[in-house]
NUDRENKOL-343034 format. One record per residue (C-alpha): residue number from 1; x negated, y negated, z negated. Coordinates in steps of 0.05 Angstrom, whole numbers, always signed. Example, Ala and Ser with C-alpha at 12.3 -4.5 7.8 and 13.67 -1.06 7.14 Angstrom:
BEGIN
VEXTI,resi,px,py,pz
VEXTI,1,-246,+90,-156
VEXTI,2,-273,+21,-143
This chain:
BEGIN
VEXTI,resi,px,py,pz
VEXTI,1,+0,+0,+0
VEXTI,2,-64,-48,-28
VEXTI,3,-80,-35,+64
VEXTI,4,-3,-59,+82
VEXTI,5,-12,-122,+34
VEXTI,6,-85,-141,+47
VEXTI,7,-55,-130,+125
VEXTI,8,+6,-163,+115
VEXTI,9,-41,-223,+85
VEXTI,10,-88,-226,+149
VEXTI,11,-24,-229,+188
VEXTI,12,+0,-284,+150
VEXTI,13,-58,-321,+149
VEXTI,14,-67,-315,+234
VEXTI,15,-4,-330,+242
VEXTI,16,-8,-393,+200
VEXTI,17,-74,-409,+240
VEXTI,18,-32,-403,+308
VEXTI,19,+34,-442,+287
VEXTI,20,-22,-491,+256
VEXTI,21,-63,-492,+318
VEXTI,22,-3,-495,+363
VEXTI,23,+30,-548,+327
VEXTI,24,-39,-592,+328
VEXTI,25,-37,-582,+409
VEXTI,26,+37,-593,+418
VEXTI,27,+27,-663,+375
VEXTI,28,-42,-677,+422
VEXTI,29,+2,-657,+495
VEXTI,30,+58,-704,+459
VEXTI,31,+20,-762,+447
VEXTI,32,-19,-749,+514
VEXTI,33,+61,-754,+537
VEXTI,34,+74,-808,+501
VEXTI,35,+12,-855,+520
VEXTI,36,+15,-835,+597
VEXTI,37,+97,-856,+581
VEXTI,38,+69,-925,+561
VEXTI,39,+16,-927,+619
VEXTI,40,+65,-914,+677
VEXTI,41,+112,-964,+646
VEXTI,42,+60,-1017,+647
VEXTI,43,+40,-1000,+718
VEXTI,44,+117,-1005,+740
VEXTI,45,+115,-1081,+708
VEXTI,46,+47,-1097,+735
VEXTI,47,+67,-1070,+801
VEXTI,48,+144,-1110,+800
VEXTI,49,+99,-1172,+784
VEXTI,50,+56,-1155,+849
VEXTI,51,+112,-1147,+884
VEXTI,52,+146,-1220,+859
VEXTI,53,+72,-1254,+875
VEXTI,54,+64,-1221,+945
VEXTI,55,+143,-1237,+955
VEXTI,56,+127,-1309,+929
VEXTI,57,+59,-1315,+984
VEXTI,58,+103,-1292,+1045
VEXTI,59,+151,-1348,+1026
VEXTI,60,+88,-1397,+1023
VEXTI,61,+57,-1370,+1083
VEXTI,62,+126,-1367,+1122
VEXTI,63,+132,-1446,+1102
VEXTI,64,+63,-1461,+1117
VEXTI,65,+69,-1426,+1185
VEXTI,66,+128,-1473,+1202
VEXTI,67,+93,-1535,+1174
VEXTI,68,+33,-1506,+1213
VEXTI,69,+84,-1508,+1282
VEXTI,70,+101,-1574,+1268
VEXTI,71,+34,-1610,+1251
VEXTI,72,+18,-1569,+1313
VEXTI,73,+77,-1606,+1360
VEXTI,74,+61,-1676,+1336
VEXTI,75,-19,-1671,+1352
VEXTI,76,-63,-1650,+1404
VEXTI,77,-137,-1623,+1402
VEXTI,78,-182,-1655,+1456
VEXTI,79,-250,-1666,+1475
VEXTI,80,-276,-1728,+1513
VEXTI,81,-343,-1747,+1546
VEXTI,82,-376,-1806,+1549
VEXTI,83,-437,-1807,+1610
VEXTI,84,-474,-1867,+1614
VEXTI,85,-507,-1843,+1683
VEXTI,86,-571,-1838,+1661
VEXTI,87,-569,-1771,+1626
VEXTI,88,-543,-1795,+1566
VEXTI,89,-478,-1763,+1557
VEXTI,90,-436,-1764,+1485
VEXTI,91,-386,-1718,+1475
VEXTI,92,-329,-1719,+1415
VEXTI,93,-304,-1646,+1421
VEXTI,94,-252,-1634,+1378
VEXTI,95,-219,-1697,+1370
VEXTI,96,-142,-1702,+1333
VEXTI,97,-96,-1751,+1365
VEXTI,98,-21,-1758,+1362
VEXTI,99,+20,-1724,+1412
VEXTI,100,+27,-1780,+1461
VEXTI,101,-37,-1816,+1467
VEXTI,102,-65,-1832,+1533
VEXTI,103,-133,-1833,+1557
VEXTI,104,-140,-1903,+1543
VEXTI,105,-116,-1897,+1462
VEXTI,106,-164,-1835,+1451
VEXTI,107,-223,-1876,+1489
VEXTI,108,-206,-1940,+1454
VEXTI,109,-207,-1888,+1382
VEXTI,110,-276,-1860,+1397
VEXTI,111,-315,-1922,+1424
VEXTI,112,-319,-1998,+1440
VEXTI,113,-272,-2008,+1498
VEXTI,114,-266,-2066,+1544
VEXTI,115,-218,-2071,+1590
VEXTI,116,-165,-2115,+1631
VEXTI,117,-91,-2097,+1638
VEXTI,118,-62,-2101,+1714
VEXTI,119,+8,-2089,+1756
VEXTI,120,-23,-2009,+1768
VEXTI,121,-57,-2001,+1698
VEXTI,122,-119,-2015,+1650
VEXTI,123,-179,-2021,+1682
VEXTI,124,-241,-2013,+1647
VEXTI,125,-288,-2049,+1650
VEXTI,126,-346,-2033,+1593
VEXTI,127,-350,-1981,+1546
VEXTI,128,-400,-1977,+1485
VEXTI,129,-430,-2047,+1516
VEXTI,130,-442,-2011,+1586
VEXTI,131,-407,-2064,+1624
VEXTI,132,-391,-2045,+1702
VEXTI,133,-440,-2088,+1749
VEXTI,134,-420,-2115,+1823
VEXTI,135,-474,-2115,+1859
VEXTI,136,-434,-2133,+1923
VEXTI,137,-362,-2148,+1917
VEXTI,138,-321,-2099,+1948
VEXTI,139,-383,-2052,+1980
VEXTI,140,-427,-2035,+1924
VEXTI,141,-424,-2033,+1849
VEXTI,142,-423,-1984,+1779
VEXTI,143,-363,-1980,+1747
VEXTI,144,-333,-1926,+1697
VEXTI,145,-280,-1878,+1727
VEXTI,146,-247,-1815,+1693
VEXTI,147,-241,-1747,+1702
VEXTI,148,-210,-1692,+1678
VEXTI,149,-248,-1612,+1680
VEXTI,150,-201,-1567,+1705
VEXTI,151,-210,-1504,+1684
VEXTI,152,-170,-1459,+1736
VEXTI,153,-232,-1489,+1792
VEXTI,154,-276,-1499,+1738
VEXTI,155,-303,-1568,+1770
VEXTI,156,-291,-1640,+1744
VEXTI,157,-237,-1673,+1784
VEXTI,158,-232,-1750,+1787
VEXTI,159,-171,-1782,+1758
VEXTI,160,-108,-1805,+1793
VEXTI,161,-79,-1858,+1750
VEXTI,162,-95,-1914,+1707
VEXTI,163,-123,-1886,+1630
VEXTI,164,-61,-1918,+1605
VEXTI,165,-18,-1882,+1647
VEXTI,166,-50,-1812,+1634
VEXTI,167,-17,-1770,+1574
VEXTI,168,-65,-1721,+1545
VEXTI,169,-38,-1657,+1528
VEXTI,170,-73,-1602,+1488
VEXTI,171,-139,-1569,+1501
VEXTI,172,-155,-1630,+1556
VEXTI,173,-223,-1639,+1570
VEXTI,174,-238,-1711,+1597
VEXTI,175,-305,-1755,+1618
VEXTI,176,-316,-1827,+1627
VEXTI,177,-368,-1834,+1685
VEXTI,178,-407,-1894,+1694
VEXTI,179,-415,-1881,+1766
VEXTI,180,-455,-1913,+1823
VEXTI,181,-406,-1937,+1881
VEXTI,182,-421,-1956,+1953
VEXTI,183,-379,-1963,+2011
């Protein structure tokens, strides 16, 4: 009987080890539960307030796109050269003006502009002191003309109207010319 006791006791005593044991990993897988619980709660809320700031930048960026569109519509981008025919030639690339300007207002922006209104149009007649000279009226002279690069020949061509009459529009590309005349 002392065998069935002492047995009985060693029984006992593993089984109390297990429930113990068990009862120690249950509370560590619980509280592993628990805190992973807490975790993915936390990354739901962080990840709502992503989604309320990334919600809140396409709003901005959608408004800034149609402020961009409009800026855009009221200004043009051009570039304008200034050759003083003796190899000196200034460009302002790049150059913000309101939708509108002519060739005249952008000229008259960049640089000291002289120049006398007529019936057909301004003429000028200096630019950054580079005055036209007449060396014979009517058969020989300098004098500053415009023109305009177009792209699709890729050559300068001269330009048709007065600078007062011309309207820039985007991406133009345009030269003053201080250019030796004879006829």
């Amino acid at each position: 009987m002392r065998l069935n006791i002492n047995l009985y006791n060693v029984l006992l005593i593993l089984l109390l080890a297990w429930a113990v044991t068990s009862t120690v990993i249950a509370v560590n897988y619980y509280l592993m539960y628990v805190d992973s619980q807490r975790t993915v709660k936390e990354l739901k809320e962080h990840c709502h307030e992503l989604e309320s700031i990334l919600s809140s930048l396409q709003a901005e960026a959608s408004h800034l796109t149609k402020k961009y569109t409009e800026l855009r519509r009221m200004i043009l981008t051009v570039n304008l050269a200034i050759d003083y025919g003796n190899g000196t030639i200034i460009w302002y690339n790049g150059t913000i003006v309101p939708n509108g300007s002519t060739l005249l207002s952008l000229t008259v922006l960049l640089a000291k502009v002289e120049y006398k209104l007529y019936p057909m149009g301004a003429y000028i007649t200096s630019i950054n002191d580079v005055s036209e000279k007449i060396i014979t009226p009517g058969k020989e002279g300098y004098s500053w003309l415009w023109y305009i690069y177009d792209e699709e020949k890729n050559t300068w061509v001269a330009g048709l109207t007065s600078a007062d009459s011309y309207l820039l529009r985007d991406g133009d590309t345009v030269m003053w010319k201080y250019t030796h005349w004879k006829f």
